[in-house]
C-alpha positions in Angstrom: -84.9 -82.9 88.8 -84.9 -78.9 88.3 -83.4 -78.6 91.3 -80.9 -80.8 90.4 -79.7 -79.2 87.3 -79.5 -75.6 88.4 -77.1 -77.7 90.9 -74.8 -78.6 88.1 -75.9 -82.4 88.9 -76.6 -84.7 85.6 -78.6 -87.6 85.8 -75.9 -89.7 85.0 -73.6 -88.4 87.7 -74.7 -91.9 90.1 -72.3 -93.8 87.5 -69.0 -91.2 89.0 -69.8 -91.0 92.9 -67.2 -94.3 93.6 -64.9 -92.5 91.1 -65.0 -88.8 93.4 -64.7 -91.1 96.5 -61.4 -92.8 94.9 -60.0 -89.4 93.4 -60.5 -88.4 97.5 -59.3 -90.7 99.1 -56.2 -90.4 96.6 -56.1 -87.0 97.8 -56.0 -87.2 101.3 -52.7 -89.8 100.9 -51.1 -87.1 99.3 -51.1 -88.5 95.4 -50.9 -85.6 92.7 -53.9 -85.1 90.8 -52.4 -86.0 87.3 -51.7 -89.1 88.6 -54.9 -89.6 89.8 -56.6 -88.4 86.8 -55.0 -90.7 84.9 -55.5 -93.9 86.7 -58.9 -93.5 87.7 -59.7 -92.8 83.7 -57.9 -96.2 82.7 -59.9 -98.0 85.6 -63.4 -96.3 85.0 -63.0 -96.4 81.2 -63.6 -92.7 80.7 -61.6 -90.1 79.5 -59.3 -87.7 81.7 -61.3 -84.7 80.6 -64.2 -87.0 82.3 -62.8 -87.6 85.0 -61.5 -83.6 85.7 -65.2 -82.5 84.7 -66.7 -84.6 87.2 -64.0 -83.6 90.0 -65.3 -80.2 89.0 -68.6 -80.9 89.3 -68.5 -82.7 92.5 -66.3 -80.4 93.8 -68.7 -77.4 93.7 -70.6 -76.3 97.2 -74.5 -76.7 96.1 -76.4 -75.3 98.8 -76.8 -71.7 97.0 -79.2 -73.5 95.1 -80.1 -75.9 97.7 -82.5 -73.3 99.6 
């Protein structure tokens, strides 16, 4: 779990991995990410400052901390 959180990773990230997998695959098809922020909050029930924080967050290259 320490590990985890010098990571940047919350326990309660499992509940947003399908939500980063949607806002990527969203991506790849060219969508702009306002858009995407804003429908993926309406479907997951969160707010869009959610949903940008955990793009962030998922975002972020984690094997500095890794080793």
């Amino acid at each position: 779990m320490e590990r985890l959180a010098k990571a940047g990773i919350k326990s309660s990230d499992y509940k947003y991995i399908k939500l980063y997998e949607d806002y990527n695959k969203a991506r790849e098809t060219g969508e702009k990410v306002g858009y995407i922020v804003a429908v993926l909050a309406e479907r997951y029930e969160v707010s869009e400052r959610t949903v940008y924080d955990v793009i962030k967050r998922f975002g972020q290259d984690c094997k500095s901390v890794s080793v």
